[in-house]
N, C-alpha and C positions, 0 to 999 in steps of 0.2 A: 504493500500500500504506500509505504515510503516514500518507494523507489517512483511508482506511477506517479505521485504527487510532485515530487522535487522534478519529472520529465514533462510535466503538464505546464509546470512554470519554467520550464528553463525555454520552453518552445513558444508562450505567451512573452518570455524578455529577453531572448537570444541577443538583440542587438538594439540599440536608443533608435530608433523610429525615425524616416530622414525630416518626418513633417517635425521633431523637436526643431530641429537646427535650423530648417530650411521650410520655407512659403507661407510663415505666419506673419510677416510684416501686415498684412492687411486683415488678419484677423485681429479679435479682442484677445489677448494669452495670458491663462490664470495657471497659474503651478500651485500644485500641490502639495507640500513636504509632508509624508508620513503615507503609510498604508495600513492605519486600524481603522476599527471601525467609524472614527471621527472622519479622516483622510477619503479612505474606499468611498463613504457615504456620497461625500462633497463632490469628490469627482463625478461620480454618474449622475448624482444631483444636476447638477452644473451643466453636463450633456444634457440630460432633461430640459431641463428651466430654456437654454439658450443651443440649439446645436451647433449654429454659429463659432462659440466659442470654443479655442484652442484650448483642451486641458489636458496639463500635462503633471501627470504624478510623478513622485521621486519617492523610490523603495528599494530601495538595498537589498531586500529577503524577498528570495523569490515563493517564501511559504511564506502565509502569517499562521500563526497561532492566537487563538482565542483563548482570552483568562476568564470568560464568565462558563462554567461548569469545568474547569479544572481542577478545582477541587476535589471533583469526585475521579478527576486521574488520579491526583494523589490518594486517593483510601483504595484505588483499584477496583473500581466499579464503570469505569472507562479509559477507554483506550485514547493514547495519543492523537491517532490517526484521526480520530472524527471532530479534533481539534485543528487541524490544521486545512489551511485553503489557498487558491493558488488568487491570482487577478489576470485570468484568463478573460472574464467574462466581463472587464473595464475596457478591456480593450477590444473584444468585438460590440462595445458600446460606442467606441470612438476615443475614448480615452489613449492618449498617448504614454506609453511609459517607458522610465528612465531608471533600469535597474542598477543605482547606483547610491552612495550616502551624497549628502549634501553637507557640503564640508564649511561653506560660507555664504553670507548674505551682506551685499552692497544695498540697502538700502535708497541709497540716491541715485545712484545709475540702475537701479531696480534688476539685479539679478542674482541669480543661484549659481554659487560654484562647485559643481558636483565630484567626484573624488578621483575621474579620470582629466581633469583640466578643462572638461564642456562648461559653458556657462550660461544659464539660463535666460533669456527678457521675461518680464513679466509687465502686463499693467497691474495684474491685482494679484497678491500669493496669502495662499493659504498655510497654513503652516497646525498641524498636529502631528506631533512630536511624539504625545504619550509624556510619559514617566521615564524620569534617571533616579537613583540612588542616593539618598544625599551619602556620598562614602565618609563623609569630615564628622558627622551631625554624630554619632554615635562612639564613643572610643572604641579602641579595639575593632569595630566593626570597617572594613575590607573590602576588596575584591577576592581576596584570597581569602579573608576569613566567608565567604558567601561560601566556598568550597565544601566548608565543613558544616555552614550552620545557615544552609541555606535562606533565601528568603523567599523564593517560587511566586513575586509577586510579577514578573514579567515572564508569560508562560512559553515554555519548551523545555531547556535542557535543567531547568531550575525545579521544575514543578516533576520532574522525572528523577532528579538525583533526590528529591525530600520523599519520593513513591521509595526507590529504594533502601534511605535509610531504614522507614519506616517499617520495610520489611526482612531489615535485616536485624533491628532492633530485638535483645532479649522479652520474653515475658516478665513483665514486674518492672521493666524500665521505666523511667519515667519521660513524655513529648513537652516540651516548655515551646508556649508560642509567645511571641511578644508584640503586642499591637502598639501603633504610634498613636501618638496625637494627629489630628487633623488639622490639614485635609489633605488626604491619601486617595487613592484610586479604591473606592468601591468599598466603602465605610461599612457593609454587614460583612464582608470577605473572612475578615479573621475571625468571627463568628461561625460562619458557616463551616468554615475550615477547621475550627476545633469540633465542630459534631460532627463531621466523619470523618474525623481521625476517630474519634471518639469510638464510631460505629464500626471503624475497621478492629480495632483491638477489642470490643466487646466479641467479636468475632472471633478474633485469632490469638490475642495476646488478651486476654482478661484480667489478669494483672495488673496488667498497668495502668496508667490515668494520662489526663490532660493536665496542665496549665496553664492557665493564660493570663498574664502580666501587662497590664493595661496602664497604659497613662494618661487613661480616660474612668471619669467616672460614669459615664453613657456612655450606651453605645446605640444606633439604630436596631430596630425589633428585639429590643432588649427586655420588653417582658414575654414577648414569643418565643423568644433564645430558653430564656432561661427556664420558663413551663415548659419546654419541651425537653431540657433537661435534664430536669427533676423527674421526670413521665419516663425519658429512655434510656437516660444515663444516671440514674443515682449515684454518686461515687466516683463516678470518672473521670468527671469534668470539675476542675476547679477553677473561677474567676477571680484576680484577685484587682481590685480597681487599685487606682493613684492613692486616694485616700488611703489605703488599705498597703501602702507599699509596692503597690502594682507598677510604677515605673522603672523600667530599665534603666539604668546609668551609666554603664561598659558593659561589655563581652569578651571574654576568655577565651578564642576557640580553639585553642590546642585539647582544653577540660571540655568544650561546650557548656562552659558557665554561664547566666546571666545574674548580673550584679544589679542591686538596689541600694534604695539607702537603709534597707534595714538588712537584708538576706541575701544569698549567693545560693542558687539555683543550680545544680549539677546533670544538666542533663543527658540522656542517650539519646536524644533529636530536639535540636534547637533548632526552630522555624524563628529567625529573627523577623520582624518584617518592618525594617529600618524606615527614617523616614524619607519621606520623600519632595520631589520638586517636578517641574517641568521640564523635558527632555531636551539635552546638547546643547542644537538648534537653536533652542528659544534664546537660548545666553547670547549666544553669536550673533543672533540677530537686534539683537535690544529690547525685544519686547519681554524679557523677564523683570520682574523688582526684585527689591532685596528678599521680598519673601519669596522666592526661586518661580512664582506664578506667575503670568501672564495677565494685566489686566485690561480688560474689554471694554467696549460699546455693546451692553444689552440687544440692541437690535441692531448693529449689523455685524457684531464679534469683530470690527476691526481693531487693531491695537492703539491705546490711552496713549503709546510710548512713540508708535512709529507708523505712517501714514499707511495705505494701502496692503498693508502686512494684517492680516486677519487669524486667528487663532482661536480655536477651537477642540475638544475635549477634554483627557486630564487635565491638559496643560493647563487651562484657562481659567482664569477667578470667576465663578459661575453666581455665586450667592449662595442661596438656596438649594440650587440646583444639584444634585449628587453627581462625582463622579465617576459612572458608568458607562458600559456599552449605550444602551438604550438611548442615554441620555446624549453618549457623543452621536447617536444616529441621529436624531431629533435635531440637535446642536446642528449638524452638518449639512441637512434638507435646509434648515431658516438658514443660515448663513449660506449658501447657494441661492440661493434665489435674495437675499439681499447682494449678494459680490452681481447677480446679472443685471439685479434693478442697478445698479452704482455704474455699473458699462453702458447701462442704456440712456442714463440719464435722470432716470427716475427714482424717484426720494423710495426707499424700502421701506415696505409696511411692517410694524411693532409686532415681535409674534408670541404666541403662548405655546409654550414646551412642554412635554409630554415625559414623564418619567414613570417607568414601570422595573421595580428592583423583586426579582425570585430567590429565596436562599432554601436548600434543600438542608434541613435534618438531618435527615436517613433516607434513602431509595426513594420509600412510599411515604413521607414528611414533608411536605411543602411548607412554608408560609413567605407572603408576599406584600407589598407596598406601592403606591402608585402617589401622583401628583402633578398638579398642572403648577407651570409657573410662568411669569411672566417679568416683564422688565419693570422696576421700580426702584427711584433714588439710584440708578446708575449699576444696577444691579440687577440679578433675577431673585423675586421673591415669589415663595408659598404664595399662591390663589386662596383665599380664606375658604376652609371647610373640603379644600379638593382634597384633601391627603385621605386615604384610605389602606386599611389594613385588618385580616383578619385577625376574630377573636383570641385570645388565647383558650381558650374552652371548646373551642371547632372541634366537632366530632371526627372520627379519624377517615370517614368518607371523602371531608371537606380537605384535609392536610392530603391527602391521595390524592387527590385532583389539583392540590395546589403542585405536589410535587410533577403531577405528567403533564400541567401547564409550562411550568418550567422548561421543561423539556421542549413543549413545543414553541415556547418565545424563542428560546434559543435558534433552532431550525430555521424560524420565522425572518427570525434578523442575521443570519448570515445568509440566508437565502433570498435577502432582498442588497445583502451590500455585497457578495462574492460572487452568486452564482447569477 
């Protein structure tokens, strides 16, 4: 499956396409930097909205990997392969693509300089980046220490080596997870991720337990977390908040310690999941701040920092808005259709975004969240009363159906941005 996957994209980006270089002077040309689900969106977006316009993606991997049901790669209840997807099908969109990184951005002569010496024009660039590492922000914590104590928040080889530890892990060992302060990429994630770890060892290793070391005292569907729990996992799972000692302050990972201000934690699988910023790119370009985010125009996601440079998904300071897949799909249809109103001339109409977050339990345990948002005071906020969320008392029919909805959001949305 691999192997067809990595020959499906090497045959969709064999070579930069001549119409990058060459016969767009009289086109509109919007570059794209990134290929997640914020990036892929925009581009086919953007052929929709205007076919007119020249768009041209920059993506280095000829695969992406999707991080929302990865999780359940790591407890071993999915396979790699149905995570991974090629952007074949941008390009029999019309999408042009540039299988390469984007090494720089000129801002005033408006181009991309990609990692072979090609160099982009743009009237208007898009830029989702995703997520970097903050590697400074934590001591002790690494690129090499990620080796040992992974953090599997950017998924492939990361979310595969924390599957293996955890299978090579004694029974009675102990999994220490470590959630950051916000805002990170996908605020229930280390949540979800401690109930099927959870679920795997109730399985195999019964012995052992979770932790999870928070430097938060919330967290989202945090009383559906935790009745579900108490209902599956009695025992296995321990939370421990900031109040409570729950923040990390260094990492050992020679031991896989994590340290606090009151305790040192010794574990047989340390899921660090460090904090984070806005990808590379964003730095290079100028549109990050000192808080490593990106911050926007509500309605048309251009950058506060730097003219026609627009940004969208993790990267972006959203408000309200969570960030997620869903949420970068959403993000990436309104901002495509404001970058074609801004080429045509026409002032972009204010939009309301659409957010739907699934987090699986166990298999047959769904619970889910949803919310409109809008632009307000320079930001997106909450829509009063749209936020929804099941009970925690849903009979186990209702969590069954939350969990095979899941399922099927996911299918939904990469088969409206990949395939």
């Amino acid at each position: 499956m691999e192997r067809r996957v990595f020959l499906g994209a090497a045959a969709a980006t064999a070579a930069l396409p001549a119409q990058v270089l060459h016969g767009q002077a009289s086109a509109r040309r919007v570059t794209v930097v990134g290929g997640g689900f914020a990036g892929a969106s925009c581009a086919r977006a953007l052929k929709k909205a205007d076919p007119r316009i020249a768009v041209t993606l920059v993506e280095q991997n000829a695969v992406f990997h999707a991080c929302p049901m990865s999780n359940a790669v790591i407890a071993g209840l999915r396979e790699m392969d149905r995570q991974q997807f090629t952007y074949a099908a941008l390009r029999a969109d019309g999408v042009a693509l540039a299988p390469l990184a984007a090494t720089a951005i000129d801002p005033r002569a408006r181009r991309v300089a990609l990692s072979d010496g090609t160099r982009l024009g743009y009237d208007r660039l898009v830029l989702a980046p995703g997520i970097d590492i903050r590697w400074d922000a934590l001591p002790g914590y690494d690129e090499a220490a990620a080796q040992q104590m992974p953090h599997a928040w950017q998924a492939g080889e990361q979310t595969l080596l924390l599957r293996r530890q955890l299978q090579a892990m004694q029974d009675g060992a102990l999994v220490v997870i470590s959630a950051p302060a916000g805002p990170y990429r996908c605020p229930p994630g280390p949540y979800e991720r401690a109930s099927l770890i959870a679920h795997y060892l109730k399985a195999h290793k019964p012995r052992s337990k979770v932790i999870v070391l928070d430097a938060k005292d919330k967290f989202p569907k945090q009383q559906l977390f935790l009745s579900a729990w108490s209902e599956l996992y009695p025992g296995l799972i321990e939370w421990v908040p900031l109040s409570r000692g729950g923040g990390v302050v260094s990492v050992e990972p020679t031991t896989r310690t994590l340290v606090t201000d009151f305790d040192r934690y010794r574990a047989a699988v340390a899921n660090v999941i460090a904090p984070q910023k806005a990808g590379r790119i964003a730095g290079a370009a100028g549109v990050a701040d000192r808080s490593g985010w990106c911050p926007i125009d509500p309605v048309t996601f251009e950058s506060r920092l730097q003219p026609n440079i627009h940004v969208i998904g993790d990267a972006a300071i959203t408000g309200a808005m969570p960030k997620s897949a869903f949420g970068a799909n959403t993000e990436a249809k309104s901002c495509a259709l404001a970058v074609a109103a801004l080429l045509a001339g026409r002032e972009p109409a204010s939009p309301r975004l659409i957010n739907a977050c699934y987090s699986l339990v166990a298999p047959d345990y769904g619970i889910s969240m949803a919310g409109i948002y809008r632009p307000e005071g320079g930001e997106f906020a909450e829509v009063a009363e749209s936020g929804a969320a099941g009970a925690a008392d849903s009979p186990g029919a209702a969590r069954a159906l939350e969990a095979s909805n899941a399922e099927a959001a996911f299918r939904t949305l990469t088969a409206e941005v990949f395939e």
